[in-house]
DRENPA-3360 file (N, C-alpha, C; in nm, 2 decimals, always signed):
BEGIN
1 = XXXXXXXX = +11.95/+6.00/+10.53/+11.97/+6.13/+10.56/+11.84/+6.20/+10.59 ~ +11.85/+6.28/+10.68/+11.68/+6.34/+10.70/+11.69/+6.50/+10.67 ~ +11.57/+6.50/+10.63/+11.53/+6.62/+10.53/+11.65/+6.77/+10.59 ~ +11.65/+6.80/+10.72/+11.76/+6.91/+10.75/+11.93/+6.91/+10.73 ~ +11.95/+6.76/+10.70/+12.08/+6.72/+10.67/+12.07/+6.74/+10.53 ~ +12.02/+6.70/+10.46/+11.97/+6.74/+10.33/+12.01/+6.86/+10.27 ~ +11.91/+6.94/+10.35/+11.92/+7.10/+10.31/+12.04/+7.17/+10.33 ~ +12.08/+7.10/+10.41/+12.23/+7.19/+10.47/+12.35/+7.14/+10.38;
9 = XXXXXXXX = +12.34/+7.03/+10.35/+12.45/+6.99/+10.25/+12.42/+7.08/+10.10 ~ +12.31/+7.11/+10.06/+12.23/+7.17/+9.93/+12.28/+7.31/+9.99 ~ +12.27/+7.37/+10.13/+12.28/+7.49/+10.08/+12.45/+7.56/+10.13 ~ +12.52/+7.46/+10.15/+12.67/+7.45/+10.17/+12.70/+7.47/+9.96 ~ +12.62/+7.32/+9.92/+12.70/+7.32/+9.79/+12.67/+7.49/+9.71 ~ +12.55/+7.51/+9.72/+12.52/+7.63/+9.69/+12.57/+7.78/+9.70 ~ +12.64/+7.77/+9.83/+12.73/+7.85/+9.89/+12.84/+7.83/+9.82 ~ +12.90/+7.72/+9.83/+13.06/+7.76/+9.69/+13.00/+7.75/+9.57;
17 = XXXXXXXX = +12.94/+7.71/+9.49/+12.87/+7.73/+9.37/+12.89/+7.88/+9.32 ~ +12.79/+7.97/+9.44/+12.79/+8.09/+9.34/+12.87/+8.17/+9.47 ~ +12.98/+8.10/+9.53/+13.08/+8.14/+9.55/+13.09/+8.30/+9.66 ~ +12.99/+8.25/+9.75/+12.90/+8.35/+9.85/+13.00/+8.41/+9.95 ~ +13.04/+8.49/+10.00/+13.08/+8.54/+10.14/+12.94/+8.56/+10.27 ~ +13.04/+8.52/+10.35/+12.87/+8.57/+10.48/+12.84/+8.69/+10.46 ~ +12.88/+8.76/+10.42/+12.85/+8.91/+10.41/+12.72/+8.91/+10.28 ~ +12.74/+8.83/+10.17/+12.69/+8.81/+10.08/+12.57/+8.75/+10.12;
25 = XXXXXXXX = +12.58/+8.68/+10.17/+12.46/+8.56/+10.23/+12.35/+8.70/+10.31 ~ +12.43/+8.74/+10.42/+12.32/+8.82/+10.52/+12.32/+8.93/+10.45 ~ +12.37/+8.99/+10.28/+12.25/+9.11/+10.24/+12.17/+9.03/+10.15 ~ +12.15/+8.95/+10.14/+12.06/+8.85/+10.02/+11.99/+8.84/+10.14 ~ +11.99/+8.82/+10.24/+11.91/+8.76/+10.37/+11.75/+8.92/+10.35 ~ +11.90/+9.02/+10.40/+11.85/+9.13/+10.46/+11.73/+9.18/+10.35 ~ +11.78/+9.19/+10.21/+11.63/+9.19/+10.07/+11.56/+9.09/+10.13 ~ +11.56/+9.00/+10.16/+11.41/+8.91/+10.15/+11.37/+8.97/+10.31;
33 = XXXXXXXX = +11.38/+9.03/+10.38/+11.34/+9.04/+10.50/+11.39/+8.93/+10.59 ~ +11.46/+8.87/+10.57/+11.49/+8.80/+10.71/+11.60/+8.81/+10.80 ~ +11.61/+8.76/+10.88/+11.77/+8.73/+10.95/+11.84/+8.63/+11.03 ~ +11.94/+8.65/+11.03/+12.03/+8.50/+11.10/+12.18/+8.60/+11.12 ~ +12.20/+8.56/+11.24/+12.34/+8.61/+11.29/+12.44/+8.59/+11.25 ~ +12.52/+8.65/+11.23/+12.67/+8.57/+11.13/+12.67/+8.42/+11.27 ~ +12.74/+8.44/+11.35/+12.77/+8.36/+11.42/+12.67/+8.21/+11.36 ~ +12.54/+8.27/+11.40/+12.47/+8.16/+11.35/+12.49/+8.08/+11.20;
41 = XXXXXXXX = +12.53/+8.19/+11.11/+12.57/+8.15/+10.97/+12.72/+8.09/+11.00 ~ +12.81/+8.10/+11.08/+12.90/+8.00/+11.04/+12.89/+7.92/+11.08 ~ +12.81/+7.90/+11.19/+12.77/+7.69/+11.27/+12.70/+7.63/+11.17 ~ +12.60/+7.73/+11.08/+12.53/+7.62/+10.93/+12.66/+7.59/+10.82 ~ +12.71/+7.68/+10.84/+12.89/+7.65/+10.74/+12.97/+7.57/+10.77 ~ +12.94/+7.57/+10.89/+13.07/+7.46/+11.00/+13.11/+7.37/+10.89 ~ +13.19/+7.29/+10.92/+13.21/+7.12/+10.88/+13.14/+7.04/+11.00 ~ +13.10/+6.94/+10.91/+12.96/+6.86/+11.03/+12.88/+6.92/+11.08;
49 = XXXXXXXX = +12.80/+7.07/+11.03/+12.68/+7.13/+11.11/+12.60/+7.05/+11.04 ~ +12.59/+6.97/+10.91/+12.45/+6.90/+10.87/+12.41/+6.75/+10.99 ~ +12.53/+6.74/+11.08/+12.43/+6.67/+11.18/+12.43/+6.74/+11.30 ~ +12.43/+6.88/+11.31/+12.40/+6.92/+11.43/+12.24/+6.95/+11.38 ~ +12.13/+7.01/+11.49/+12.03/+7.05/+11.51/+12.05/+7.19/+11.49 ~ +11.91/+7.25/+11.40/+11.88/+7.38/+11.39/+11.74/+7.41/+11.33 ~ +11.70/+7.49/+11.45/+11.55/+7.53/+11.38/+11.52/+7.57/+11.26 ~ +11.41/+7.46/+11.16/+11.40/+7.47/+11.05/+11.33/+7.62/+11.04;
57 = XXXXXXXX = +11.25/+7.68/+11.06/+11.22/+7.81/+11.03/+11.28/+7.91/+11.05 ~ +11.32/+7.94/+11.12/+11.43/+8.05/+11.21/+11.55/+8.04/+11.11 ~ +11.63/+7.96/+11.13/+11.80/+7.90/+11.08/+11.79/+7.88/+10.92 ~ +11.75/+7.75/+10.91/+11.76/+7.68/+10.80/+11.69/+7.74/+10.67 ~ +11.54/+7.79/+10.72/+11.48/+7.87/+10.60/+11.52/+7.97/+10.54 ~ +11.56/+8.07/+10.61/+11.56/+8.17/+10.55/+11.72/+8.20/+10.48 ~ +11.81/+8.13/+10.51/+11.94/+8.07/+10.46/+11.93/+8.04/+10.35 ~ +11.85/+7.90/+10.32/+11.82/+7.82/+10.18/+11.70/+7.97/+10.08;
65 = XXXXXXXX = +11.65/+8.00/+10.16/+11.62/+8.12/+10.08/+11.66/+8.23/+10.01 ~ +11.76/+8.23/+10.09/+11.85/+8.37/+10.04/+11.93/+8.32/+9.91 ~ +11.99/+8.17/+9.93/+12.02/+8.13/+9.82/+11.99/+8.08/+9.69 ~ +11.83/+8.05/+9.75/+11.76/+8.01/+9.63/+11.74/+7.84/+9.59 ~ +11.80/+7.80/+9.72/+11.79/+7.65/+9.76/+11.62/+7.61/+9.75 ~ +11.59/+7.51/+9.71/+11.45/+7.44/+9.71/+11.48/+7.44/+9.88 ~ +11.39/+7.50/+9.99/+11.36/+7.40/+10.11/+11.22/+7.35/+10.16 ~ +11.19/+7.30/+10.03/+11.06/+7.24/+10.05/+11.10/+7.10/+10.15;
73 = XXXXXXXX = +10.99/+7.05/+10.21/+11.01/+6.91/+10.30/+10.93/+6.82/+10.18 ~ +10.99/+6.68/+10.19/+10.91/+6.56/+10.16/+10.86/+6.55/+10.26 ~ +10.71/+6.56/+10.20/+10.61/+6.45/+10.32/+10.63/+6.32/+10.35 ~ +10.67/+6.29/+10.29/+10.69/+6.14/+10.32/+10.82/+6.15/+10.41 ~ +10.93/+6.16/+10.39/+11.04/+6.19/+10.52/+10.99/+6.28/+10.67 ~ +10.90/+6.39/+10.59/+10.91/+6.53/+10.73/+10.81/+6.42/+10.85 ~ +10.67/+6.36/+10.83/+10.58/+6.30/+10.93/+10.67/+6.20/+11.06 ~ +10.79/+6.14/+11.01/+10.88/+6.09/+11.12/+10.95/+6.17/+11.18;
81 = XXXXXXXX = +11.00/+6.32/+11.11/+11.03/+6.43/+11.16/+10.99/+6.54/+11.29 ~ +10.83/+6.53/+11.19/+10.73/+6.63/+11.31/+10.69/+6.52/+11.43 ~ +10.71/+6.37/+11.43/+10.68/+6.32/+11.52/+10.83/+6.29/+11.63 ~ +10.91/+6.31/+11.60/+11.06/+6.32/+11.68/+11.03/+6.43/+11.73 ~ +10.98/+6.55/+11.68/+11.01/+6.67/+11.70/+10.90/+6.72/+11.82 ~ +10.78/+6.66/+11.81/+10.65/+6.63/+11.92/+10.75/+6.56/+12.00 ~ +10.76/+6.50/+11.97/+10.83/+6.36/+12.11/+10.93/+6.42/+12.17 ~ +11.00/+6.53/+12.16/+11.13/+6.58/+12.20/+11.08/+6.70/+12.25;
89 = XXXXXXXX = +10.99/+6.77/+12.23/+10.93/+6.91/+12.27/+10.84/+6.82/+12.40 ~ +10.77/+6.72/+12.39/+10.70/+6.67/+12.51/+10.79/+6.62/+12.57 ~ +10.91/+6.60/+12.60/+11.01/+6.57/+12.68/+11.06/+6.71/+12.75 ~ +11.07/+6.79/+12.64/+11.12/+6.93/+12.70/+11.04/+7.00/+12.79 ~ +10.86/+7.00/+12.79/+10.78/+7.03/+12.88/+10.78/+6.91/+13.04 ~ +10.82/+6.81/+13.01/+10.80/+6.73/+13.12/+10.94/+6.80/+13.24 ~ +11.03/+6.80/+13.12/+11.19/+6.83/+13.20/+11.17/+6.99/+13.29 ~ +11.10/+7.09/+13.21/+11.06/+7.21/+13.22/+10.97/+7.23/+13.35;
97 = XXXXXXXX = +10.85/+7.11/+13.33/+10.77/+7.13/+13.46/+10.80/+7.06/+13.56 ~ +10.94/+6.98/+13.62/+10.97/+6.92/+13.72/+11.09/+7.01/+13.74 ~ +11.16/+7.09/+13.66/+11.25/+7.19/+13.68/+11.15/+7.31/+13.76 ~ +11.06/+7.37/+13.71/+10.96/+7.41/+13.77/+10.92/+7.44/+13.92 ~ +10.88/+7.26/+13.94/+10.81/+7.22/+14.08/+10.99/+7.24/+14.17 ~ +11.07/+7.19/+14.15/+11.18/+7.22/+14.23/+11.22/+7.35/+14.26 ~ +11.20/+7.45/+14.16/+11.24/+7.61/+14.19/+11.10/+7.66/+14.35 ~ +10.98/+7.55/+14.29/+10.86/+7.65/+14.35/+10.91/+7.60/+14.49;
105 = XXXXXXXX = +10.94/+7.48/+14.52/+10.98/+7.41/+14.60/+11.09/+7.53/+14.71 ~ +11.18/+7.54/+14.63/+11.28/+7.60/+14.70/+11.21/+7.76/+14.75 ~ +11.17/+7.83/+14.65/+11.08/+7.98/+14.67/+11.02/+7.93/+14.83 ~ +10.93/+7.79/+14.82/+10.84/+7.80/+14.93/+10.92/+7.74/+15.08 ~ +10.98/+7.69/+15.06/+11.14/+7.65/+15.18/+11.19/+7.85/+15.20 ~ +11.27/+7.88/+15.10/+11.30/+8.02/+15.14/+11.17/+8.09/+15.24 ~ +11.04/+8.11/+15.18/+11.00/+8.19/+15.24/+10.97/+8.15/+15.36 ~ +10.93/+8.00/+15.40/+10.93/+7.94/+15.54/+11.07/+7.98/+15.66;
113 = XXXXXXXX = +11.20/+7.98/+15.57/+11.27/+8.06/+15.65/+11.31/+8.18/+15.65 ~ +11.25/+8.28/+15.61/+11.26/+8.42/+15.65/+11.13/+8.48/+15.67 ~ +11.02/+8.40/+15.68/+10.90/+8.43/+15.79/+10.97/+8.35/+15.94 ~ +11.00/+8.28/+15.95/+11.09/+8.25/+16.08/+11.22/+8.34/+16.15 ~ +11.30/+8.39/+16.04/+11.38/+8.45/+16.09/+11.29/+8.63/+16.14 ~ +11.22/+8.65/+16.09/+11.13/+8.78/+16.10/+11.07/+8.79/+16.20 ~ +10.99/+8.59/+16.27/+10.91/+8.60/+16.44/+11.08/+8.64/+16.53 ~ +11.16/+8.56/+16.47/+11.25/+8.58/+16.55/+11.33/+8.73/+16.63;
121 = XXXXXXXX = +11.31/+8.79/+16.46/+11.36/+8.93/+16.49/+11.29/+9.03/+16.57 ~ +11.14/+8.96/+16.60/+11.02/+9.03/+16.64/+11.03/+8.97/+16.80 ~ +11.07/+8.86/+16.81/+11.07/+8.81/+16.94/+11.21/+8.86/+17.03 ~ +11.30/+8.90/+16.99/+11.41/+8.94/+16.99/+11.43/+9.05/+17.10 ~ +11.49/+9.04/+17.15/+11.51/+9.13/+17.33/+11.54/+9.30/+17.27 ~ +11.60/+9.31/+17.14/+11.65/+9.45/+17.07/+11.55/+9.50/+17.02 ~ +11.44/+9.40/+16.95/+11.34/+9.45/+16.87/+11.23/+9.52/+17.04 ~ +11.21/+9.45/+17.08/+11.13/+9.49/+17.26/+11.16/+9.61/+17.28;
129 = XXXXXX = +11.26/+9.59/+17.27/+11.37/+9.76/+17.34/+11.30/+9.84/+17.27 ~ +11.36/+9.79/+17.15/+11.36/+9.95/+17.02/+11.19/+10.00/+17.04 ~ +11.10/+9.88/+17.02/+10.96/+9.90/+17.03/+10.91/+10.01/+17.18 ~ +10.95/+9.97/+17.25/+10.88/+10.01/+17.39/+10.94/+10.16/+17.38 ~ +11.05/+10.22/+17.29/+11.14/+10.34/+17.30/+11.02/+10.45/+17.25 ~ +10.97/+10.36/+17.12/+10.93/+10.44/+17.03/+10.75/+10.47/+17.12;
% end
């Protein structure tokens, strides 16, 4: 099990324990200063959200906080974690800068055809006209 499956099962048990409503959870939230959206609080409630993904700081923390869950990480578990987590964020920049080059790609195609359609409008027998009027 890795350390966010972990916490989320601890802060599920913890939730029927002291027998919490969301309402309950997000003003315990709201005293400690934090927040998380109901919506978001029932995908951590789901059944099977302990193997979905959720940002541990944002989501996970301040949840297990409100409850008073330990979410401390084992170092010893978290270092294959932050390294999945590098290796998945440097996938997301690769994905990001070839998503990127295709948008600039298209911007620089568009503008090659409406600086074309523009000599055209300018070369155009109506535009002549209209010019020579004025």
């Amino acid at each position: 099990m890795t350390n966010t499956t972990d916490l989320i099962l601890r802060i599920k048990a913890a939730r029927k324990e002291k027998r919490l409503s969301y309402s309950d959870i997000l003003s315990l939230m709201e005293k400690n200063g934090d927040y998380v959206s109901r919506s978001t609080l029932s995908r951590v409630f789901a059944d099977g959200s302990e193997f979905k993904s959720f940002r541990y700081e944002h989501t996970i923390f301040p949840i297990a906080n409100a409850l008073s869950v330990d979410a401390s990480m084992d170092d010893s578990k978290s270092i294959p974690c932050v390294e999945q987590y590098v290796a998945f964020l440097e996938r997301q920049v690769v994905y990001k800068e070839d998503k990127m080059d295709k948008l600039l790609e298209t911007v620089f195609h568009k503008d090659e055809q409406l600086q074309k359609l523009v000599e055209l409008l300018l070369d155009s027998p109506y535009h002549k006209q209209t010019s020579e009027r004025s």
